[in-house]
N, C-alpha and C positions, 0 to 999 in steps of 0.2 A: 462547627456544629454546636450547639445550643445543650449545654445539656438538660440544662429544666426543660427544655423540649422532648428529649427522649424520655424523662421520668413520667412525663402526662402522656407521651404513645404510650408507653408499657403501660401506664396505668389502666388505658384507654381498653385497650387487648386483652388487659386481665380482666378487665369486669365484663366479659361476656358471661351470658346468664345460660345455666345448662340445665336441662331438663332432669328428671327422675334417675333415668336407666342411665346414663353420663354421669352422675354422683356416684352410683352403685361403681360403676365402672374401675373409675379413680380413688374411691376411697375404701373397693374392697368387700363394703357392708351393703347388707339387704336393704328393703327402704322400711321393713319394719324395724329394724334396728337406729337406723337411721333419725325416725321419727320416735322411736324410746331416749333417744339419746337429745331429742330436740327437745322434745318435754323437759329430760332431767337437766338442761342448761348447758350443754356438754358439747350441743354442735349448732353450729351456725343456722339462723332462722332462714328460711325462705322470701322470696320476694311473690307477689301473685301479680300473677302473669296476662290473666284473662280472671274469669267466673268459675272458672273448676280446674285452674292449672296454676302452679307454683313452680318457681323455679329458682337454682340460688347463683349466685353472685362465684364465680370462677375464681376471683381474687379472694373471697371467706372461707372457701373449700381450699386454696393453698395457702392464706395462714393460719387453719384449722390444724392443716396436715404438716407443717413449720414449727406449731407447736406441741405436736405430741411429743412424748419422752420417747427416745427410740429403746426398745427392748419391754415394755411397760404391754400389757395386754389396754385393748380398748375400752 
């Protein structure tokens, strides 16, 4: 097996794009925190999905969360 072939699956897997309530989920925080946190530079942008829907990138949401300090308040 290939392995530059499994690094573009996994890639492929992680970039699925998850909605609002699936961010809250996994990272814990409300979506008003979320979007305080988006303003101050602090968290990964969103992609726009449609005309009134945003969604973000599954692979920014875990190296968002790879790079916090662990023990550090958000």
């Amino acid at each position: 097996m290939n392995p530059a072939v499994n690094v573009s699956e996994r890639v492929v897997r992680s970039d699925r794009l998850l909605n609002k309530w699936a961010v809250e989920e996994r990272t814990s925080l409300d979506i008003t925190t979320i979007y305080r946190k988006m303003k101050a530079g602090t968290f990964p942008q969103p992609v726009r999905v449609g005309r009134r829907r945003v969604a973000w990138r599954e692979s920014d949401i875990a190296a968002w969360q790879a790079a916090l300090e662990v023990g550090t308040r958000l």
